[in-house]
C-alpha positions, 0 to 999 in steps of 0.5 A: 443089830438084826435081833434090835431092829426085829424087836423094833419091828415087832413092837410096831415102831419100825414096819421094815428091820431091814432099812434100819440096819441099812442106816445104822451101817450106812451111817457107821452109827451100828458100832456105836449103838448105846444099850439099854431101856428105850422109850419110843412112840409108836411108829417113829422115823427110821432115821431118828430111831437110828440117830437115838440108838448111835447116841444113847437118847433113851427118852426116859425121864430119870428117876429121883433117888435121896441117899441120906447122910450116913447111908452105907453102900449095901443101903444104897445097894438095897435102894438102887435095885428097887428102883434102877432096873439095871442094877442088882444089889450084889452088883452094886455092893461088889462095884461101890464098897470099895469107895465106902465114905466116898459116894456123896449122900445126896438127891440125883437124878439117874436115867433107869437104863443106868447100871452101876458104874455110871452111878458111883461115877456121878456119886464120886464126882460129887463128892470131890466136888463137895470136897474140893469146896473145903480143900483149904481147911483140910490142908490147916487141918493136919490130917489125910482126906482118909482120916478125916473121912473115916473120922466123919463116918464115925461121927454121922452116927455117933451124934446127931447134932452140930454142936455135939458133933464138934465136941465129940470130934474133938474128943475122938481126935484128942483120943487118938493122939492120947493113944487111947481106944475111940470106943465108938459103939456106931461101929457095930452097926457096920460090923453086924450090919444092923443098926446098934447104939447099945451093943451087948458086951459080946459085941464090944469083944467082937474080932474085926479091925472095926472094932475100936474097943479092942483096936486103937486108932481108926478103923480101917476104912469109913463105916458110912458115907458122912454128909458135909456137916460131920465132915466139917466138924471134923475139921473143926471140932470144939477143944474142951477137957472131955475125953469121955462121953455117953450117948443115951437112947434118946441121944442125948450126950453126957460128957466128963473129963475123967474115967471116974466122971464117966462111970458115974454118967454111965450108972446114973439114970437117963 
């Protein structure tokens, strides 16, 4: 408390760091002394300045930060480190990739002293909120919250429209049950960390368990953290004979029932 109330003192908001420590112990607030980055006038009452410290009242206004749907965690990493004193991008990584798909793109309001337990924290809160909205579909869906995530992280990317990311959902999931591979390109992007929708054919014989060329199934986790509508149209995707499509650069998408029809899409001009 002593190194608190001298840089206090030296600020010119307390005259005497002395009396502040006397009614931090006084009180029995000097245990509970919240950390971090303050805002005070310039002098301010003992007595206040010591009730702020006690209960965290920084004084700050918060910071507004949009994550947009589909963001990873190494994209929210970059943003909150710009903006969030506390919060360094490695930290951040190492603290959220673990709750990959699970940290709800959204706008918030973060107090700058936060670090980044608190704000996976109020991420999380939020998606369960959004989740629990839908908790009747998910139950008639048959499938595990996991899967449905994952499934919408593919489908954030993969497609950009409502309509098209219901009838690519259904064709992803009529894929999985066909055990055929998703062949889903999005995933690239994730596995080199660079936004990709026409990857080399390198690429599509890379060794990772995201690959979904060389491995059937899901990948192993969410690519991204997918908005409501992805979300949705995973639960309810459009049944149709398709189990092919293509995505041009422009994204517009080419469907076909057969792998003849699709060879044809994918030589035509688009």
């Amino acid at each position: 408390m002593s190194e608190v109330a001298r840089e206090l003192s030296d600020a010119h908001i307390i005259k005497h760091p002395a009396v502040l420590q006397f009614v931090l112990r006084a009180s029995g607030a000097s245990a509970r002394v919240r950390s971090g980055a303050y805002l005070f006038s310039t002098p301010e009452n003992v007595l206040v300045i010591a009730q702020r410290l006690a209960t965290g009242d920084y004084n700050i206004p918060p910071v507004r930060i949009t994550f947009p749907e589909g963001i990873t965690v190494r994209d929210i990493a970059a943003r909150v480190s710009n903006t969030l004193p506390l919060i360094s991008a490695e930290d951040f990584i190492s603290a959220g990739k673990p709750y990959e798909g699970y940290l709800f793109p959204d706008t918030y309001f973060f107090p700058p002293s936060y670090t980044a337990a608190p704000l996976i924290d109020a991420m999380r809160k939020n998606f369960d909120a959004k989740i629990a909205t839908l908790s009747d579909d998910i139950q008639a869906s048959g499938h595990s919250l996991s899967d449905i995530i994952i499934m919408a992280s593919l489908i954030e990317k993969e497609v950009r429209t409502v309509e098209n990311r219901r009838i690519v959902a259904g064709i992803l999931w009529s894929r999985l049950a066909l055990g055929m591979p998703l062949q889903v390109d999005a995933v690239f992007g994730y596995i080199f960390n660079r936004d990709t929708y026409s990857p080399p054919l390198a690429d599509l014989k890379v060794d990772s368990p995201y690959n979904t060329y060389t491995h059937k199934g899901l990948p192993p986790g969410p690519i991204n953290n997918p908005g409501l509508a992805s979300i949705q149209a995973v639960l309810h995707p459009t049944k149709t004979d398709y189990l092919y499509y293509l995505v041009d650069k422009n994204g517009v998408i080419y469907y076909a029932t057969t792998y003849a029809a699709h060879q044809a899409n994918r030589h035509e001009p688009h």
